[in-house]
BALOBA-1460 file (C-alpha; in Angstrom, 3 decimals):
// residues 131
<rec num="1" residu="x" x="-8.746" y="-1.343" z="-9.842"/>
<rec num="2" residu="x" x="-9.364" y="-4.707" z="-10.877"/>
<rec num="3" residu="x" x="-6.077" y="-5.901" z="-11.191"/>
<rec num="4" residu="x" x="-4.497" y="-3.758" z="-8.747"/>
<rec num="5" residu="x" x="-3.645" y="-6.750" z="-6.149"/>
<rec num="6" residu="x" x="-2.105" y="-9.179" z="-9.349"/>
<rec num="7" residu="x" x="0.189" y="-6.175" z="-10.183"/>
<rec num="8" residu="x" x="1.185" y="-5.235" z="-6.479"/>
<rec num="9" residu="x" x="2.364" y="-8.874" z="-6.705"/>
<rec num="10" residu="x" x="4.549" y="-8.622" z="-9.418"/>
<rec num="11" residu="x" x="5.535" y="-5.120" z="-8.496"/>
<rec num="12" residu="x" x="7.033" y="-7.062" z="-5.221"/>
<rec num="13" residu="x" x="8.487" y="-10.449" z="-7.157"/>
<rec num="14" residu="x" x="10.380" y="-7.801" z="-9.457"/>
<rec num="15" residu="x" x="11.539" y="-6.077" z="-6.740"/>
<rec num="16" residu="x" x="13.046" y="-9.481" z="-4.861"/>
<rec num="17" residu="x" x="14.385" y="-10.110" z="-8.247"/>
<rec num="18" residu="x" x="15.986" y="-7.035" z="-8.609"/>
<rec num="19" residu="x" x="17.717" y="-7.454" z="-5.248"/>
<rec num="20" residu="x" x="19.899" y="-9.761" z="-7.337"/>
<rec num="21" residu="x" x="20.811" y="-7.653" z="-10.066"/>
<rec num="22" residu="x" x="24.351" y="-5.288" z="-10.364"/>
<rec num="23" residu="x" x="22.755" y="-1.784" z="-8.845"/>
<rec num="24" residu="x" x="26.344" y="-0.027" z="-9.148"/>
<rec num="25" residu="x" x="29.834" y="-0.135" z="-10.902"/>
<rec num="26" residu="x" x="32.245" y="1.505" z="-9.053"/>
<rec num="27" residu="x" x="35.656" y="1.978" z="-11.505"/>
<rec num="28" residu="x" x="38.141" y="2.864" z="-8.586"/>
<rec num="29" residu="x" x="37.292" y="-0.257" z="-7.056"/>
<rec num="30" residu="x" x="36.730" y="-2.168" z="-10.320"/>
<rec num="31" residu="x" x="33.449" y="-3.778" z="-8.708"/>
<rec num="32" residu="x" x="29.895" y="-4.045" z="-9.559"/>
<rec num="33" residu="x" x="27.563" y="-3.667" z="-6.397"/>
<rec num="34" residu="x" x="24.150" y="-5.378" z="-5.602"/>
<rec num="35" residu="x" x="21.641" y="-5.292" z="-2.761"/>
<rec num="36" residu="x" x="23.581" y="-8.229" z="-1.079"/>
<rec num="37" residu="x" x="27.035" y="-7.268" z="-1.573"/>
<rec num="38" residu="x" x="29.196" y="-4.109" z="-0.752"/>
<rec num="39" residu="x" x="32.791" y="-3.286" z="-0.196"/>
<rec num="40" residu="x" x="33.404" y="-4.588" z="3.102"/>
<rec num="41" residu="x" x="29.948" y="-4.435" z="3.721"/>
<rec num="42" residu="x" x="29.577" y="-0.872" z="4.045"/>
<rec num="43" residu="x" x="26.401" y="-0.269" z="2.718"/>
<rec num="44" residu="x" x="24.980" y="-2.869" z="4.431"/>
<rec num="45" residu="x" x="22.675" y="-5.759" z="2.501"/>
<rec num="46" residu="x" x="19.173" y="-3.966" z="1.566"/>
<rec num="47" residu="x" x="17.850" y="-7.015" z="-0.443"/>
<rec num="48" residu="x" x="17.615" y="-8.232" z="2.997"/>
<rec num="49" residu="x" x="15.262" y="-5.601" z="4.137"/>
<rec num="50" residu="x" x="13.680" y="-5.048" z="0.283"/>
<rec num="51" residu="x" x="12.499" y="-9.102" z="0.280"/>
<rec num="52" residu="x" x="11.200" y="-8.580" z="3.878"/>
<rec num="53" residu="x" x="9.209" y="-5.691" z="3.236"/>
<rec num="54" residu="x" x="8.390" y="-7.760" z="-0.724"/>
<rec num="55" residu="x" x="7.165" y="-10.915" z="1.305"/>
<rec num="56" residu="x" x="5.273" y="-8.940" z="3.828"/>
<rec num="57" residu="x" x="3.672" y="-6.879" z="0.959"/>
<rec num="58" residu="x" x="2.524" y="-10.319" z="-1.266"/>
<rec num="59" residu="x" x="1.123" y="-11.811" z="1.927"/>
<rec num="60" residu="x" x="-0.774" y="-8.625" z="2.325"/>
<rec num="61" residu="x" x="-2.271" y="-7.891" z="-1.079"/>
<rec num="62" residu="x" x="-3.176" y="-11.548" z="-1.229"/>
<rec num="63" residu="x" x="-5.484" y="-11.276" z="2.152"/>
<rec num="64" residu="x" x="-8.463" y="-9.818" z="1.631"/>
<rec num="65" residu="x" x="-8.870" y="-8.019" z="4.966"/>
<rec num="66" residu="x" x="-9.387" y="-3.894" z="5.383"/>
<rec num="67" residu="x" x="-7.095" y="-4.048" z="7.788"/>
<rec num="68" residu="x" x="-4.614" y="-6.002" z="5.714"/>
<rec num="69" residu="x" x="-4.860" y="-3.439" z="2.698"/>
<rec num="70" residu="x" x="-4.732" y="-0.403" z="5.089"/>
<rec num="71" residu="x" x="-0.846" y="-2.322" z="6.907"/>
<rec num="72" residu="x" x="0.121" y="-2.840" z="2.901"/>
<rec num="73" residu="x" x="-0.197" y="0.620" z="2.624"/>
<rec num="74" residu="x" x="2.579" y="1.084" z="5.453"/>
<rec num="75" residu="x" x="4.861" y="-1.674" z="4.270"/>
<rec num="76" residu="x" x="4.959" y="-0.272" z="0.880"/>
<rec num="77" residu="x" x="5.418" y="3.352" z="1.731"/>
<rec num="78" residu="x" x="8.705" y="1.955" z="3.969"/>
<rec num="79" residu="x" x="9.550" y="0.037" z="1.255"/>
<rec num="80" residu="x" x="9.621" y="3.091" z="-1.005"/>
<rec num="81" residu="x" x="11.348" y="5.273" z="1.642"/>
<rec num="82" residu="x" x="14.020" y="2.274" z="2.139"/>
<rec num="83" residu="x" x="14.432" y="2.386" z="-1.823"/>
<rec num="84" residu="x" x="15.312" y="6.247" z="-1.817"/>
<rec num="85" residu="x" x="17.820" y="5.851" z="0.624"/>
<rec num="86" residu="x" x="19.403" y="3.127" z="-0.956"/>
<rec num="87" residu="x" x="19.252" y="4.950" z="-4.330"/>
<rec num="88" residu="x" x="20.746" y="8.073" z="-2.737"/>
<rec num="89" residu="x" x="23.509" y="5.986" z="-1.105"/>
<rec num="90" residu="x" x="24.518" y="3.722" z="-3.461"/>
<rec num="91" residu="x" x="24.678" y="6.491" z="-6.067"/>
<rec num="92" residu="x" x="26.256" y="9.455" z="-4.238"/>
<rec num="93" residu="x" x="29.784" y="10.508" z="-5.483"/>
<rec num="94" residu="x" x="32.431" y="10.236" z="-2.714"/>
<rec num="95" residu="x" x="36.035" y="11.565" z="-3.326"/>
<rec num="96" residu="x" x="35.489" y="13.059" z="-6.490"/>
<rec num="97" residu="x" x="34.529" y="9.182" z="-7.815"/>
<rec num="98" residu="x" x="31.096" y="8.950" z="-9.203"/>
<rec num="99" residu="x" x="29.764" y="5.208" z="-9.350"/>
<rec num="100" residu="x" x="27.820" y="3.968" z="-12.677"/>
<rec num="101" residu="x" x="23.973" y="3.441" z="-12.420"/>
<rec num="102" residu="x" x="22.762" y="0.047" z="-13.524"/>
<rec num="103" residu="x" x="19.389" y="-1.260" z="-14.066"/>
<rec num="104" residu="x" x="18.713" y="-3.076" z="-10.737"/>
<rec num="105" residu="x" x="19.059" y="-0.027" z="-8.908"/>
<rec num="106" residu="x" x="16.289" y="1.522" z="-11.339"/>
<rec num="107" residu="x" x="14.304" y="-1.461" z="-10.844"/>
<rec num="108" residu="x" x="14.478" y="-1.073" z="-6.788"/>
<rec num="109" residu="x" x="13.420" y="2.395" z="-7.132"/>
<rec num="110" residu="x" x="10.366" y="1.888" z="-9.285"/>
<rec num="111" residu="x" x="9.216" y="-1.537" z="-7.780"/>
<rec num="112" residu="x" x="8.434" y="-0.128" z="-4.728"/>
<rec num="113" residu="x" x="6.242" y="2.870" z="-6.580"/>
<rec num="114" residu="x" x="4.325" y="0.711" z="-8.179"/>
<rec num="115" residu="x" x="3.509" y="-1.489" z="-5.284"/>
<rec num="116" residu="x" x="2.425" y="1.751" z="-3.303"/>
<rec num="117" residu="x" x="0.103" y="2.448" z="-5.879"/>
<rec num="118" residu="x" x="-1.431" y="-0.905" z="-6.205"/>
<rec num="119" residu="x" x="-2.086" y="-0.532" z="-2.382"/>
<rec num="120" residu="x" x="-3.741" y="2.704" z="-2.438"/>
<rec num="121" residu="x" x="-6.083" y="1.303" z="-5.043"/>
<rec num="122" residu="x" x="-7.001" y="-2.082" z="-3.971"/>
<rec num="123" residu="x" x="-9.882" y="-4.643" z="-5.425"/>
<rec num="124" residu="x" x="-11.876" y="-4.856" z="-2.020"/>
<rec num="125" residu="x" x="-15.685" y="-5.845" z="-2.185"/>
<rec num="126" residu="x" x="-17.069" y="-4.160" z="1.271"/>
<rec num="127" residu="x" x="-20.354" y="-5.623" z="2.533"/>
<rec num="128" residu="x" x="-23.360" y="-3.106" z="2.250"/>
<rec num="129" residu="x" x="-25.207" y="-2.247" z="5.570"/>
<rec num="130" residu="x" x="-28.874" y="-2.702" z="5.738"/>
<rec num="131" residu="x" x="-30.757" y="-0.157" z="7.691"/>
């Protein structure tokens, strides 16, 4: 795709952004979670990991290296991996208490998709062989 590295990008930038964002309301608690805070740090702080694996993934797409396309690959498939997880534990009832979904945890969840899929397709010119 022609644009597949520009919207990889982006894909990663939204997905820093959305690090910020509320990801869950918990009522019991009367909090809103995000990727950088939890109760008592429980669930740990994924931005952390999400802008790692975002950075990595920009610095990637940008370089216009096989081997550099074929490592964004990996980093985005982690990436999406580390989103499910964080979607499945920042959203799973406990206790007979389900928490609210916002958007950021949404956004987390998609961001990485998209990124994996501007990876698989990327704007590469190889150089013909002459025989």
């Amino acid at each position: 795709m022609k644009y597949s590295n520009w919207i990889g990008i982006v894909a990663a930038l939204l997905l820093i952004a959305a690090c910020f964002f509320p990801w869950t309301y918990y009522p019991d608690l009367n909090k809103t979670f995000s990727g950088f805070f939890s109760e008592g740090n429980k669930y740990g702080r994924p931005g952390k990991v999400f802008i790692f694996f975002a950075i990595i993934a920009i610095v990637l797409f940008v370089t216009p290296r096989i081997w550099a396309k074929r490592l964004n690959m990996l980093i985005t498939v982690l990436a999406l991996a580390f989103a499910i997880r964080s979607f499945v534990l920042f959203t799973s009832c406990y206790q007979g208490i389900c928490p609210e979904k916002r958007a950021g945890i949404f956004i987390v969840l998609i961001a990485p998709f998209i990124m994996l899929l501007a990876s698989v397709l990327p704007d590469l010119k190889l150089k013909e062989e002459i025989k």
